[in-house]
N, CA, C and O of each residue as an XYZ file, in Angstrom:
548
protein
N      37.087    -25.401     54.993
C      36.157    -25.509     53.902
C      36.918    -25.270     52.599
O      37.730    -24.345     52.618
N      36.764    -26.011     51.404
C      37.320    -25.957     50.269
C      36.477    -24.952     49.483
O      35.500    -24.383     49.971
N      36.984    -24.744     48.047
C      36.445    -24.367     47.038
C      35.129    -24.846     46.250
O      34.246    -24.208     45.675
N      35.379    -26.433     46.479
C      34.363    -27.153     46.442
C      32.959    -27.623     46.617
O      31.994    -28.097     46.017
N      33.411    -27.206     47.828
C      32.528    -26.845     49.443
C      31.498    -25.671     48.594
O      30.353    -25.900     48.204
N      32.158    -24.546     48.460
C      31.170    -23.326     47.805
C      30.662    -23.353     46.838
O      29.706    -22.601     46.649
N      31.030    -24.087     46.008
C      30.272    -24.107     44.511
C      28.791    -24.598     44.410
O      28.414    -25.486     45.175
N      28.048    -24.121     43.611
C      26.828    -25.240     43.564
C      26.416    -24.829     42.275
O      26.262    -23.662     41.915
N      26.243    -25.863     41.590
C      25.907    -26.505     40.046
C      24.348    -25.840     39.584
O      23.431    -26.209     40.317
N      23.924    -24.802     38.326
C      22.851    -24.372     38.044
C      22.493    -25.406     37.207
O      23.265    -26.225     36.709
N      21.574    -25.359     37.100
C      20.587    -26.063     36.339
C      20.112    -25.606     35.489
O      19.884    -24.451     35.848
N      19.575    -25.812     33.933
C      18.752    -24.634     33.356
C      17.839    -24.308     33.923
O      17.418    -23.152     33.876
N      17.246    -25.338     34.672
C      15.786    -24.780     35.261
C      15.619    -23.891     36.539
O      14.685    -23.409     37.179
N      16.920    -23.911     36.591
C      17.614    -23.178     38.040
C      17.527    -21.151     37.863
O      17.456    -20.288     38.738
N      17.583    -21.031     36.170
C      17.705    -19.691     35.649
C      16.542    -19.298     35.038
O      15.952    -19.970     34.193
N      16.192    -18.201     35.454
C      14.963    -17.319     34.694
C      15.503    -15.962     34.115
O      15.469    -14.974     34.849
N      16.110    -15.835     32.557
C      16.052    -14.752     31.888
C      14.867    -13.958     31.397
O      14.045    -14.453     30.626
N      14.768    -12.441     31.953
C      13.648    -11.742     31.291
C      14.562    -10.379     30.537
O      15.784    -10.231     30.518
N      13.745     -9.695     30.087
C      13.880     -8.789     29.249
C      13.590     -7.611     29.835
O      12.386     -7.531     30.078
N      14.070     -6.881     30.086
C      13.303     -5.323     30.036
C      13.698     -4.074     29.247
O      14.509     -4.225     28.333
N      13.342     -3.190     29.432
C      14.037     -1.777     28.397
C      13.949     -0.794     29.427
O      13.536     -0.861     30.585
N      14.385      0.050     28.809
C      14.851      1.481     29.608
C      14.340      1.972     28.668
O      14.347      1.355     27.603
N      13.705      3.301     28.779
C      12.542      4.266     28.613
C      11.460      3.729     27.463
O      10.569      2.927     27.745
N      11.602      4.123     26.508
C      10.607      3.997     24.999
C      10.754      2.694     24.544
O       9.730      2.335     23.963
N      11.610      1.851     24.574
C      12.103      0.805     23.635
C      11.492     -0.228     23.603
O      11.150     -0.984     24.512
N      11.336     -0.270     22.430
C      10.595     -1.895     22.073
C      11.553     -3.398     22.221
O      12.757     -3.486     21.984
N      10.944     -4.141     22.527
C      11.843     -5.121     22.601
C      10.740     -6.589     21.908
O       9.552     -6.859     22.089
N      11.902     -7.302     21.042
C      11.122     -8.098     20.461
C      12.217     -9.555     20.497
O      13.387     -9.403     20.145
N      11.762    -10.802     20.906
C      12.625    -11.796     21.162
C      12.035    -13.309     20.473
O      11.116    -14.045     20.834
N      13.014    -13.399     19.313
C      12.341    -14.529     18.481
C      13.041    -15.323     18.454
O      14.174    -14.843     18.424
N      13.057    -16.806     18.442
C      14.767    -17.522     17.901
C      15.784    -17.373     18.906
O      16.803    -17.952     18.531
N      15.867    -17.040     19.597
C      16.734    -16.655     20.710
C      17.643    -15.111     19.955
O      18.800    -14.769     20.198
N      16.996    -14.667     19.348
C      17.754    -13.161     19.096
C      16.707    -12.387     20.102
O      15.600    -12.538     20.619
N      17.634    -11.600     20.040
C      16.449    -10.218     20.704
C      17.391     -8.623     20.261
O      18.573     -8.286     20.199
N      15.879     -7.904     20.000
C      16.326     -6.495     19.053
C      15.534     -5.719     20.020
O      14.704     -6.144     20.824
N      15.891     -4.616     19.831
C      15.997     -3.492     20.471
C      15.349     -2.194     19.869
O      16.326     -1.824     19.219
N      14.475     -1.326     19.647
C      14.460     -0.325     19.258
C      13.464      0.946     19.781
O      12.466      0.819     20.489
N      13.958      2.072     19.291
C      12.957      3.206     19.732
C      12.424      3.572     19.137
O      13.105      4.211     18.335
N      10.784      3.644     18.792
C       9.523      3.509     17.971
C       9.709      5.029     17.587
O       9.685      5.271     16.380
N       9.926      6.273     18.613
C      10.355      7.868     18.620
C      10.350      8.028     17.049
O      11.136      7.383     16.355
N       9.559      8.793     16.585
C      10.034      9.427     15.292
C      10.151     10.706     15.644
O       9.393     11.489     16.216
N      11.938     10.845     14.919
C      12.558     12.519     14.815
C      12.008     13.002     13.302
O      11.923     12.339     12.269
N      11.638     14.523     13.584
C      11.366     15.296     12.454
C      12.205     14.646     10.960
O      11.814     14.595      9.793
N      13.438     14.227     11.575
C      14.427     14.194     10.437
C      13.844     12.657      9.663
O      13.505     12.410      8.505
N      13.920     11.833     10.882
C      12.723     10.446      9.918
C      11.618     10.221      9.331
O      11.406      9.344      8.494
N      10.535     11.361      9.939
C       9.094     12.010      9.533
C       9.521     13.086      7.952
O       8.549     13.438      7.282
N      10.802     13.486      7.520
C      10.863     14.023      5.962
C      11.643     13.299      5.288
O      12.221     13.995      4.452
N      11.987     12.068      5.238
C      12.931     11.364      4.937
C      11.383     10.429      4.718
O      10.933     10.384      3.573
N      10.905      9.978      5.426
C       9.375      9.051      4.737
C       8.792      9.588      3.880
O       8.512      9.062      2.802
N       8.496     10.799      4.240
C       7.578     11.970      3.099
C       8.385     11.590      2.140
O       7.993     10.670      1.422
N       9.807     12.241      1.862
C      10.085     12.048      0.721
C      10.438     10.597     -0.320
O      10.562     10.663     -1.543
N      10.540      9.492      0.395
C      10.031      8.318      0.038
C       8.735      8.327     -0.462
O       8.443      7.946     -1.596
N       8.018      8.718      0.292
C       6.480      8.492     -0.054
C       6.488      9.071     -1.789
O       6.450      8.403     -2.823
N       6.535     10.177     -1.643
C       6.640     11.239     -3.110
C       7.573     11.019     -3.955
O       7.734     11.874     -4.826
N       8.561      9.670     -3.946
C       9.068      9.143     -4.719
C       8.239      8.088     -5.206
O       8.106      7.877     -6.411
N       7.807      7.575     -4.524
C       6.910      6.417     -4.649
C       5.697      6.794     -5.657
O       5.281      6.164     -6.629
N       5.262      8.032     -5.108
C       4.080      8.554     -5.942
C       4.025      8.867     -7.897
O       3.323      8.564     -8.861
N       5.458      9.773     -7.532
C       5.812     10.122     -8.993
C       5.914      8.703     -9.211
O       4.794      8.367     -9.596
N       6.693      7.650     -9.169
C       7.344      6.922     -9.794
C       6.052      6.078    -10.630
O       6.105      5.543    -11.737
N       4.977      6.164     -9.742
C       3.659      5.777    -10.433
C       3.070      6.475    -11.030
O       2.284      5.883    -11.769
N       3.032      7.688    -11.113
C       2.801      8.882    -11.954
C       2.991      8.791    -13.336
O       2.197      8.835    -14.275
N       4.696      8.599    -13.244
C       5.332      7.996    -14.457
C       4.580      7.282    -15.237
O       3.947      7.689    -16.211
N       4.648      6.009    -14.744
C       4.310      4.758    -14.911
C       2.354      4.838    -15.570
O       1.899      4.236    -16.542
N       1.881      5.435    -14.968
C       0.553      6.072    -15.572
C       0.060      6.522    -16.444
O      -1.077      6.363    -16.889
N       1.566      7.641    -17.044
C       2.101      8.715    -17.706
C       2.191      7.741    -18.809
O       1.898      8.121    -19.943
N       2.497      6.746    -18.637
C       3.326      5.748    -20.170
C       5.070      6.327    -20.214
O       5.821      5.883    -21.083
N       5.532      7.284    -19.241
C       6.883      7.752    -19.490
C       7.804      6.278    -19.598
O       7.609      5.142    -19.167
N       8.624      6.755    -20.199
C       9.758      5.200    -20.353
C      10.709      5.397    -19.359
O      11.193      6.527    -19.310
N      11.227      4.282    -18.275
C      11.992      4.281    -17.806
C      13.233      5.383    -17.494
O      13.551      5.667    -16.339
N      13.860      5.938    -18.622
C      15.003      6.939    -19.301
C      14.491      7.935    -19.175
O      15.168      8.821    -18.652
N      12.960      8.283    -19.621
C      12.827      9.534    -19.764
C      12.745     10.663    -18.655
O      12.077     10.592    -17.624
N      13.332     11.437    -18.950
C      13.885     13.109    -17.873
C      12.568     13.839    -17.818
O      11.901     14.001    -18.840
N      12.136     14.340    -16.483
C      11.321     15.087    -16.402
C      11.445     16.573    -15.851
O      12.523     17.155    -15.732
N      10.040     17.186    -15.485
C       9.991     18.127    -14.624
C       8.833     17.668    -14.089
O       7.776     17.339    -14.627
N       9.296     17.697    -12.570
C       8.563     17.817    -11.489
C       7.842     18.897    -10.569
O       8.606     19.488     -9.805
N       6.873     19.155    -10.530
C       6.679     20.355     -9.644
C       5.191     19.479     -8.413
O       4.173     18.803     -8.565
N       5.901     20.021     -7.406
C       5.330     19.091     -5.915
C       4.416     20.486     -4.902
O       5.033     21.284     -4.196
N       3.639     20.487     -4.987
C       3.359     21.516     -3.680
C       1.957     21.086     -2.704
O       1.140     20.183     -2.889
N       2.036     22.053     -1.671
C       0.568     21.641     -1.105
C       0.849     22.223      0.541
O       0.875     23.376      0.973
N       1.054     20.796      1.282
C       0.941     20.456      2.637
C       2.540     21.422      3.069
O       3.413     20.873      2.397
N       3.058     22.352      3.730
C       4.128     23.032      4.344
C       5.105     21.823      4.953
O       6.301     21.985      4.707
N       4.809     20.832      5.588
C       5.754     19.988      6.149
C       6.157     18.997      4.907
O       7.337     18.651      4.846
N       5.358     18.581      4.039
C       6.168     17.870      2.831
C       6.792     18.930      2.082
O       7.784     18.595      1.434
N       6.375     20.325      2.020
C       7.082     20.487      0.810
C       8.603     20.753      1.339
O       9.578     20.885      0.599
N       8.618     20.818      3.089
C       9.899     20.889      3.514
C      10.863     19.677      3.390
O      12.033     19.605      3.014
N      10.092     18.872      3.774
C      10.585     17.477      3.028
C      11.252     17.463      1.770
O      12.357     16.921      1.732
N      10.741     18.001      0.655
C      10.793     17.497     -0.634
C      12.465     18.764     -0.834
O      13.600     18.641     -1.295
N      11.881     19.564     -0.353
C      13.503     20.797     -0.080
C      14.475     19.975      0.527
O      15.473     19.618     -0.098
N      14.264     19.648      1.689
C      15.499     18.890      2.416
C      15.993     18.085      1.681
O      17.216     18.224      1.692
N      15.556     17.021      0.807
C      15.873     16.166      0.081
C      15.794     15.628     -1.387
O      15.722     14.576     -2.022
N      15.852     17.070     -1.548
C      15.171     17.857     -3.141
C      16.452     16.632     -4.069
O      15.916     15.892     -4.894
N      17.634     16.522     -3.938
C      18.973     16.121     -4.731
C      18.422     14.840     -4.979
O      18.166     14.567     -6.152
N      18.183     13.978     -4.068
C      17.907     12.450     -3.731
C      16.139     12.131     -4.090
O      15.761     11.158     -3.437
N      15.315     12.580     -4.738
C      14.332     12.820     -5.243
C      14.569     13.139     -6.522
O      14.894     12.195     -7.242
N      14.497     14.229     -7.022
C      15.488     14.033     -8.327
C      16.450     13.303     -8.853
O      16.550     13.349    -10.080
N      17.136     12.687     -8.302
C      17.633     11.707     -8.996
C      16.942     10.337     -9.012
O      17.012      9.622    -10.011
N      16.415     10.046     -8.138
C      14.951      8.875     -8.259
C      14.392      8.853     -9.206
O      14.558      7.956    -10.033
N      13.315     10.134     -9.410
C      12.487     10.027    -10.390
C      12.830     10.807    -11.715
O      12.016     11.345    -12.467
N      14.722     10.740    -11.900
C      15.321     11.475    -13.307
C      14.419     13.163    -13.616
O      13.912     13.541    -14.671
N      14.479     13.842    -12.373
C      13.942     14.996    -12.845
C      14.804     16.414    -13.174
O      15.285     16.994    -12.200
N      14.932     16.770    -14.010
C      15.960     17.484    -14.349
C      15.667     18.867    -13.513
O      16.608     19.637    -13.321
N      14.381     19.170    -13.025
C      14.172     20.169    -12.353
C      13.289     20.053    -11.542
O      12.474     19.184    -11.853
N      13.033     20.728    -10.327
C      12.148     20.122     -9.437
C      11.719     21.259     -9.111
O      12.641     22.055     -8.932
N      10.178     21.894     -8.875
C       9.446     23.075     -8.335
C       8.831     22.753     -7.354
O       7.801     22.089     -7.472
N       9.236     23.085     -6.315
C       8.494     22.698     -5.127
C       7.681     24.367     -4.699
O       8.380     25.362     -4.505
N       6.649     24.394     -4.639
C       5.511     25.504     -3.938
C       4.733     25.706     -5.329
O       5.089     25.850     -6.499
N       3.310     25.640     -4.546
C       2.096     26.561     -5.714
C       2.631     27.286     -6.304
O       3.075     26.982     -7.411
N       2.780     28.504     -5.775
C       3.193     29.803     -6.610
C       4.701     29.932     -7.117
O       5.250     30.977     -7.467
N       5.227     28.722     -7.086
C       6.307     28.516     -8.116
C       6.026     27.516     -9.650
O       6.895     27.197    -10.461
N       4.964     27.273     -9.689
C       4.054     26.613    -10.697
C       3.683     27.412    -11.794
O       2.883     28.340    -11.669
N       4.412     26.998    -13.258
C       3.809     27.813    -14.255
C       3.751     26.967    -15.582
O       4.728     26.286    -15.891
N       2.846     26.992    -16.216
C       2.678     26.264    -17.182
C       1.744     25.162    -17.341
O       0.876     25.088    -16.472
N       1.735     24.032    -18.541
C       1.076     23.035    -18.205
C       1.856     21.760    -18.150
O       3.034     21.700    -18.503
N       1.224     20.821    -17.734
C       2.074     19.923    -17.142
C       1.323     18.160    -17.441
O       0.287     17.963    -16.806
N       1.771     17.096    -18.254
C       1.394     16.413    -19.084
C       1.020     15.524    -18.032
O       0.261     14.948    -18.811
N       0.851     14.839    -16.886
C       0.031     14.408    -15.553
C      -0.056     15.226    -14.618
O       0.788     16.114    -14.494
N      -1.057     15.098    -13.799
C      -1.083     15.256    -12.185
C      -1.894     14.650    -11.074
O      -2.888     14.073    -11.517
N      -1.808     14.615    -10.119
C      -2.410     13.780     -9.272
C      -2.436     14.593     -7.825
O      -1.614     15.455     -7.515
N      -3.487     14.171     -7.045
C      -3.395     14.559     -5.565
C      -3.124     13.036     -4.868
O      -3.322     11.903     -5.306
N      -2.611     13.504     -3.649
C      -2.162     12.316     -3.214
C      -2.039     12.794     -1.351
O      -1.629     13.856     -0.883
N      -2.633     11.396     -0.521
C      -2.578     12.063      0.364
C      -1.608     11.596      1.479
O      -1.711     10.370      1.503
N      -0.747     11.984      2.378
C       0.565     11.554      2.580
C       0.496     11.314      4.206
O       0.989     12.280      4.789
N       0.229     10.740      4.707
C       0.244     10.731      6.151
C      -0.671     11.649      6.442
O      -0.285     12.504      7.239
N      -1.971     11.763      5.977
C      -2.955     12.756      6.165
C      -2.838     14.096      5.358
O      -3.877     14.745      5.244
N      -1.723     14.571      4.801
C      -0.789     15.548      4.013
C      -1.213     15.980      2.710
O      -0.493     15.655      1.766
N      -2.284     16.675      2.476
C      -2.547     16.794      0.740
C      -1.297     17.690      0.009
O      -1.012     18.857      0.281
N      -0.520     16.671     -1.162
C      -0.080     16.957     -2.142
C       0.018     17.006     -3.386
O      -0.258     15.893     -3.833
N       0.235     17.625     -4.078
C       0.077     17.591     -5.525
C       1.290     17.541     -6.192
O       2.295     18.067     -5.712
N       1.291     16.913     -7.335
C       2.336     15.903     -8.075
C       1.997     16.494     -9.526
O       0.892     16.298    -10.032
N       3.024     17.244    -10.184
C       2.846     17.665    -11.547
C       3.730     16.927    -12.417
O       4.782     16.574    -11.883
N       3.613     16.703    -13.261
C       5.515     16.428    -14.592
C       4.785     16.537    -15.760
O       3.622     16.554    -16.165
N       5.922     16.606    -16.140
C       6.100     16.452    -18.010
C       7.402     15.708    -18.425
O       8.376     15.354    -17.761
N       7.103     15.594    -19.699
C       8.525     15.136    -19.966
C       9.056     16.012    -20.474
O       8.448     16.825    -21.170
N      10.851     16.078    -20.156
C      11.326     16.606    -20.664
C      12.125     16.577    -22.387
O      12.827     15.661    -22.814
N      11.859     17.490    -22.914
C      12.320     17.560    -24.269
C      13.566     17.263    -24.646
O      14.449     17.813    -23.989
N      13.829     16.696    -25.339
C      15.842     16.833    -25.570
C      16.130     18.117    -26.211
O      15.527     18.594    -27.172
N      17.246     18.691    -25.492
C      17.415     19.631    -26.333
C      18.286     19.744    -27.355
O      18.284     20.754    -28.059
């Protein structure tokens, strides 16, 4: 018997590709791509949205405010315990978003008055959103 002998020729119609995943993973197949992912949200992606979110918020705040583009603020954020951990974890990268020269995160670190504010509610999360502008000195 040859080599010949053993071979036998597929067909496309001869092959059935399927898909599956291993544990959580989504699988999505368009175009002949196919992606992969795990829907799982870690704590660390759940304060990393928050603090998106509360960028998002001020930035309309602003914008509400009549603040100009340039102008430097103070921010003070408090409320819900899991955003304001958020807004700590990623206090640097928030401030520099919304140009805040200082950022107060907790109620009872709140003093003064403050030229907007807003409640806002964040993944079910009540927060509160203070600023002013800041003065040149």
């Amino acid at each position: 018997m040859t080599v010949e002998d053993q071979t036998h020729r597929l067909d496309p119609e001869d092959v059935v590709i399927t898909h599956g995943t291993a544990g959580n993973l989504v699988v999505e197949e368009r175009g002949g791509y196919v992606a992969a992912i795990d829907p799982a949200v870690t704590p660390e992606l759940e304060r990393e949205g928050l603090a998106r979110e509360v960028i998002r918020q001020v930035q309309i705040l602003r914008k509400e405010s009549g603040l100009a583009v340039s102008d430097r603020i103070v921010l003070a954020v408090w409320g819900d315990p899991v955003v304001e951990e958020a807004v700590r974890v990623h206090r640097e990268w928030i401030a520099g978003e919304v140009l805040a020269r200082e950022l107060i995160i907790g109620e009872g670190n709140v003093h003064g008055e403050f030229d907007a504010k807003r409640v806002v509610q964040l993944d079910g999360r009540t927060v509160h959103l203070a600023l002013t502008r800041e003065v040149e000195r």
